[in-house]
C-alpha positions in Angstrom: 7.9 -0.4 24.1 5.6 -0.6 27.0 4.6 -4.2 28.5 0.5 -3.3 28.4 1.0 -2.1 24.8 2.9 -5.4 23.8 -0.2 -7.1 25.8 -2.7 -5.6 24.0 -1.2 -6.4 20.7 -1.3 -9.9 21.7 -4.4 -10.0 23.1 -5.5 -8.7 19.1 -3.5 -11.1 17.4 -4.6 -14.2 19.5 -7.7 -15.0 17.9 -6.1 -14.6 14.4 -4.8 -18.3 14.0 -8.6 -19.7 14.6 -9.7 -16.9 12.5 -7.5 -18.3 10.1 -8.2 -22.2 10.4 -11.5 -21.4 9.8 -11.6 -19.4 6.8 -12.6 -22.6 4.4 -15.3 -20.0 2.5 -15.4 -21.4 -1.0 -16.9 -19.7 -3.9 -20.2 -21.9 -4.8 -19.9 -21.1 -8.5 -16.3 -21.9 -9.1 -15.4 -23.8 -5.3 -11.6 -21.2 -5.9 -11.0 -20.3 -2.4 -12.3 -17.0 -1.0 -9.4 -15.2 0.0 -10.8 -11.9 0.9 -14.2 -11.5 3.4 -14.3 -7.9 2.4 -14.9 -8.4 -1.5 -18.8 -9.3 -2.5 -17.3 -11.0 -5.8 -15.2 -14.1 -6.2 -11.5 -13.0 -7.0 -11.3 -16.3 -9.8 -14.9 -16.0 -11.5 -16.7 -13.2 -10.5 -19.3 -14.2 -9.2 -21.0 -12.6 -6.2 -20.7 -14.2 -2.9 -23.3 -15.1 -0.6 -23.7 -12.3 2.3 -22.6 -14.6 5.2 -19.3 -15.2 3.3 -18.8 -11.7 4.6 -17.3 -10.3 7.5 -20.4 -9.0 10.3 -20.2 -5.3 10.8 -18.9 -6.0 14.5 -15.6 -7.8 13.0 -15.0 -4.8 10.2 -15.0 -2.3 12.9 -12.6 -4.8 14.5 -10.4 -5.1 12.0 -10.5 -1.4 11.3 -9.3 -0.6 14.6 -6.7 -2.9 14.1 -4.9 -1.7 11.3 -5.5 1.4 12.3 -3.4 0.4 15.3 -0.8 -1.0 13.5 -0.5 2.1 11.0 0.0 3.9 14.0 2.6 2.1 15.3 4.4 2.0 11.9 4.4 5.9 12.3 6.0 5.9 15.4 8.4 3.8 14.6 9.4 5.6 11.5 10.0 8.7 13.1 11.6 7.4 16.2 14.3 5.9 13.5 14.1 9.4 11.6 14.6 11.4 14.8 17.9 8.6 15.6 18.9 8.9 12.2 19.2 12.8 12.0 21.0 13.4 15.5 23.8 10.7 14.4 24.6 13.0 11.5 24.8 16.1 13.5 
């Protein structure tokens, strides 16, 4: 793997422990934790969740492009193991 691509995944998984550490979102019905910034209901209750419990359009695209990154990568991987697999049997 190339040293700028291992850089760039770092550089996207740096902010994730703060992201993390401040994730203390509680659901004002029921106070169960929110687990999921995506979801407008509470995953205990039910209850819908206050908009700013949500993530901003700016960190969805975000996140998007992140998975879709690491989907990516998890294809690539799989068939540079596929490729290595088939020429060992030949």
């Amino acid at each position: 793997m190339k040293t700028t691509e291992n850089s760039a995944i770092a550089a996207d998984w740096a902010g994730w422990p703060s992201l993390a550490s401040r994730n203390c979102f509680q659901c004002p019905h029921c106070a169960s934790i929110v687990y999921s910034r995506t979801s407008r209901f509470c995953g205990v209750c039910g209850t819908n969740l206050p908009a700013n419990f949500l993530f901003s359009p700016a960190e969805r695209s975000g996140i998007k492009t992140l998975l879709q990154r690491e989907r990516d990568r998890h294809r690539a991987w799989l068939h540079r193991r596929d490729t290595r697999s088939r020429s060992e049997l030949v």
